[in-house]
C-alpha positions as CSV (number, residue, x, y, z in Angstrom):
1,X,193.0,172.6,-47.3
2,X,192.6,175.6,-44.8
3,X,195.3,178.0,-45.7
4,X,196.8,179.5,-42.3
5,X,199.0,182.7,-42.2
6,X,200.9,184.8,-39.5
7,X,200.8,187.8,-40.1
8,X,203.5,190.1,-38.4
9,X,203.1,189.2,-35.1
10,X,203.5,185.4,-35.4
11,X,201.1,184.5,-32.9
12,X,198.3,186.3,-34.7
13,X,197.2,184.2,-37.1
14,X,194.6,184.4,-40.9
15,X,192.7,181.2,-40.8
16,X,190.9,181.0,-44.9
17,X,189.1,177.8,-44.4
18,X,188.8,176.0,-48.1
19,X,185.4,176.3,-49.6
20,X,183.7,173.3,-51.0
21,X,181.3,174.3,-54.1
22,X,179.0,173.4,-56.7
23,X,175.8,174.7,-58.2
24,X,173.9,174.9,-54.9
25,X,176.4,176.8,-52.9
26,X,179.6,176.2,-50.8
27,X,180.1,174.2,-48.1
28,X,183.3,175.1,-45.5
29,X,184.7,173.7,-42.5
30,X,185.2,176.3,-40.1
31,X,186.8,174.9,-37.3
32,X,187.7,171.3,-36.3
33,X,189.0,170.7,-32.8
34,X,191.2,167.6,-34.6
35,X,192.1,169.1,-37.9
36,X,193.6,172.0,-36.0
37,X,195.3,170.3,-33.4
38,X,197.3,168.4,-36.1
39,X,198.6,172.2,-37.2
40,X,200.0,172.7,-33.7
41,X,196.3,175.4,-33.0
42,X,194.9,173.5,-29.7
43,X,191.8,175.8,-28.5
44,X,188.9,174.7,-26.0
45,X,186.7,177.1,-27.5
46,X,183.5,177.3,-24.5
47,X,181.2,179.9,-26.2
48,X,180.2,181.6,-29.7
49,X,179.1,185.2,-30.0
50,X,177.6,187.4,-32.8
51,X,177.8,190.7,-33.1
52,X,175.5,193.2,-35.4
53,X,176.5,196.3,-36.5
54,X,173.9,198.7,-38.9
55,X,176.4,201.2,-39.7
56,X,179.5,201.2,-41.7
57,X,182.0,203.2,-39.3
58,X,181.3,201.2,-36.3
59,X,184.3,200.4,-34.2
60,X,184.1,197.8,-31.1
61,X,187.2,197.4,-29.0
62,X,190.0,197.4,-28.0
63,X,188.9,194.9,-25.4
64,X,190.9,192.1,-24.1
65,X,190.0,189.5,-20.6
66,X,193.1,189.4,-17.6
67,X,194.6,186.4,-15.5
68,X,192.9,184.3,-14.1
69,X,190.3,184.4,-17.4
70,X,191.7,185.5,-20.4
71,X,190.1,184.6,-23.8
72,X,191.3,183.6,-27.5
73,X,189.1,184.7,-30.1
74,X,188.5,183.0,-33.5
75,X,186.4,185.5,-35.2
76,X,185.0,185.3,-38.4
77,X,182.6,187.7,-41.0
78,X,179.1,186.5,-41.8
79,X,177.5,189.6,-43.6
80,X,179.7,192.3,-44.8
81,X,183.6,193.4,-43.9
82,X,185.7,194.7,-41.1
83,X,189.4,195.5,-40.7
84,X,190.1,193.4,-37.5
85,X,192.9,194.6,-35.0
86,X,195.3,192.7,-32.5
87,X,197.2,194.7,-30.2
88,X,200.2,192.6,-28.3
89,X,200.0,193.0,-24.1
90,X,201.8,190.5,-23.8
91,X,204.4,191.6,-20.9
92,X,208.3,190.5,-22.4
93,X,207.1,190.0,-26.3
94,X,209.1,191.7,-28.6
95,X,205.7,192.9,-30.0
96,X,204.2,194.3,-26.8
97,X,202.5,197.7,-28.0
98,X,202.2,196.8,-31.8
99,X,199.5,196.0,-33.8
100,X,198.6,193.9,-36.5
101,X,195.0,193.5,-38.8
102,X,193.4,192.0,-41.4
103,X,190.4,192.3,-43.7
104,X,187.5,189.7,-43.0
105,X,185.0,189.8,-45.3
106,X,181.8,187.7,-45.6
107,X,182.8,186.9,-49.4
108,X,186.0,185.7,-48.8
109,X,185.7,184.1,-45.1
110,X,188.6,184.8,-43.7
111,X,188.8,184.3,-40.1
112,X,191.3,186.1,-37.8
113,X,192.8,183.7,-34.9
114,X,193.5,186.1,-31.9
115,X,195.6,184.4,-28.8
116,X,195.2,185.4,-25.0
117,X,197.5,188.4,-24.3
118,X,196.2,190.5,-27.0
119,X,193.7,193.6,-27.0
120,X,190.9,192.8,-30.0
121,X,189.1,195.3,-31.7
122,X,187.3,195.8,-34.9
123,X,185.8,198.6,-37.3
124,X,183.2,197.9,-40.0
125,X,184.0,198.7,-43.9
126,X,180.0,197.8,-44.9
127,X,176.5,198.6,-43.2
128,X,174.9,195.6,-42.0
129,X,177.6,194.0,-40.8
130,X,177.6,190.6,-38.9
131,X,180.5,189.1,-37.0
132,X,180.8,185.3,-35.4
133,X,183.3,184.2,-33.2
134,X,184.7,181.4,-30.9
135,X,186.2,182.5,-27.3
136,X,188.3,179.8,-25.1
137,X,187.4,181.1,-22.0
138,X,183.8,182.2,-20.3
139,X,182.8,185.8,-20.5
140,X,184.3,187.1,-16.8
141,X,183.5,191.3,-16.5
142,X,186.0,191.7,-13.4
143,X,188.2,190.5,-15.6
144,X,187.5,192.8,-18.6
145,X,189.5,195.3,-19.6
146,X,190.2,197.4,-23.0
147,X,192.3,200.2,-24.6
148,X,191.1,203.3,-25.8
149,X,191.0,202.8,-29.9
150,X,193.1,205.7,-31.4
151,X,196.0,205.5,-28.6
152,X,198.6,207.3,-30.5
153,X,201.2,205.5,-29.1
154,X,200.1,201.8,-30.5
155,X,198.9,204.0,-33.8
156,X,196.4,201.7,-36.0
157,X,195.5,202.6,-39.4
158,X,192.0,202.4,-39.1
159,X,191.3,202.8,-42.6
160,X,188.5,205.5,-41.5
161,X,188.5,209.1,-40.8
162,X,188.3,209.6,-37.0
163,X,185.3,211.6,-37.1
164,X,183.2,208.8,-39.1
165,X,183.8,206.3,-36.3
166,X,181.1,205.3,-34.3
167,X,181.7,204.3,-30.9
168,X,180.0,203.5,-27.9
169,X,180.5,205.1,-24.2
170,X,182.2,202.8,-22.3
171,X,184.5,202.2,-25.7
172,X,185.1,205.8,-25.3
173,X,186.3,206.3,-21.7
174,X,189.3,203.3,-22.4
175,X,193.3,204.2,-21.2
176,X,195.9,204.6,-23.2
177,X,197.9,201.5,-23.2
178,X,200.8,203.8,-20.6
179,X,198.0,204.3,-18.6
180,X,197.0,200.9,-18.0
181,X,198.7,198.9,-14.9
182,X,200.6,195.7,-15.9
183,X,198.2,193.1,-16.7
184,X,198.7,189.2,-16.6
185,X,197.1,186.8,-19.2
């Protein structure tokens, strides 16, 4: 059976699908539309992504999609380990402005369920690194927005020491979260 926790924000959940073994391997259901329904998680996921990442230190996010196309994101480990990050925008939650993350690792294939209204982000804890993951909603760029990744005021433990993080440009010029106007999801 799929074990499923929140974690502090409720809505953020840690999916560990059951592995099925034997000599030859495993064998583990990821994600079934009906299975998941029956625990109350109805998604239309529309398109799956992979992400590389050579370098241990390698942080992606925070990035999040506003109304009218905002994404959920099921995203899962398939070489390595990350420390994967939910930010709540969510305007009204009592969690709006914290954080919450969890270890995926390849090994242990944990999967991190990220609803629409919350900034995503990850950094890698291994070189060679390779994530997978589900979106409900179709990749829209006027929609995309993100959230500088050490915004003091949201303060994530990264695990890493900021000088070791690699980033990309456009990663790099993100708001703080003050900065940003109100967004709808």
């Amino acid at each position: 059976m799929t074990t499923i926790t929140p974690l502090a924000i409720t809505d953020v959940l840690l999916i560990t699908p059951k592995r099925h073994g034997d000599a030859r391997g495993w064998f583990s259901e990821t994600w079934s539309r009906k299975t998941f329904a029956a625990r109350g998680l109805n998604f239309d996921f529309v398109q799956d992504n992979q992400a590389f990442n050579a370098k241990a230190g390698t942080l992606r996010g925070l990035h999040f999609q506003t109304s009218p196309n905002p994404q959920a994101k099921l995203v899962r480990v398939l070489a390595g380990a990350v420390l994967d990050v939910a930010v709540d925008l969510r305007p009204g939650s009592p969690g709006f402005g914290k954080w919450v993350g969890a270890r995926l690792t390849a090994e242990g294939g944990e999967q991190l369920l990220v609803p629409r209204g919350f900034a995503h982000g990850y950094v890698t804890l291994s070189p060679d690194c390779v994530l997978a993951y589900k979106v409900d909603g179709d990749y829209a760029p006027q929609s995309e927005a993100g959230i500088i990744w050490n915004d003091q005021d949201i303060g994530i433990d990264w695990g890493i020491r900021d000088d070791a993080v690699i980033l990309s440009e456009k990663d790099l010029g993100l708001p703080r979260l003050k900065d940003l106007a109100p967004v709808q999801f």
